[in-house]
N, C-alpha and C positions, 0 to 999 in steps of 0.2 A: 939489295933492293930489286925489286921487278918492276921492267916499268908498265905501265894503262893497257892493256889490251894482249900482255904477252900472257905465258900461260904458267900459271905458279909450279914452280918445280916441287918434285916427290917430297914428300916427309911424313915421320910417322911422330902423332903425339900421343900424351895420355890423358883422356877426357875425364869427366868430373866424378868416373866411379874408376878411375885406375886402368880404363882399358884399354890398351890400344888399339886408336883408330889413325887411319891412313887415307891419303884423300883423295888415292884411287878406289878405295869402297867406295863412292859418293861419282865414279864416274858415270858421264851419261844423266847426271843428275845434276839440278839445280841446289847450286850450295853458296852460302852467307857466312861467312867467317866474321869472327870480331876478336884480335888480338890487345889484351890487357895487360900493361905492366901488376906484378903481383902487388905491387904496393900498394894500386889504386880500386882492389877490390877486396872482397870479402873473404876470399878464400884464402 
């Protein structure tokens, strides 16, 4: 867990066409994550 205000540590995943993405591409930048159990979607 990370807690309120600290800063999410490195990780790389694979977005919705296979690629890896890492969430240092997006630094410096405003970013909105929404993590889904696979069960409760579509994909």
């Amino acid at each position: 867990m990370v807690d309120v205000g600290k800063k999410a540590p490195a990780f790389t995943l694979l977005d919705q066409n296979e690629k890896k993405t890492s969430l240092k591409d997006f630094s410096g930048k405003t970013l909105v994550m929404f993590f889904y159990p696979k069960a409760n979607t579509g994909g």
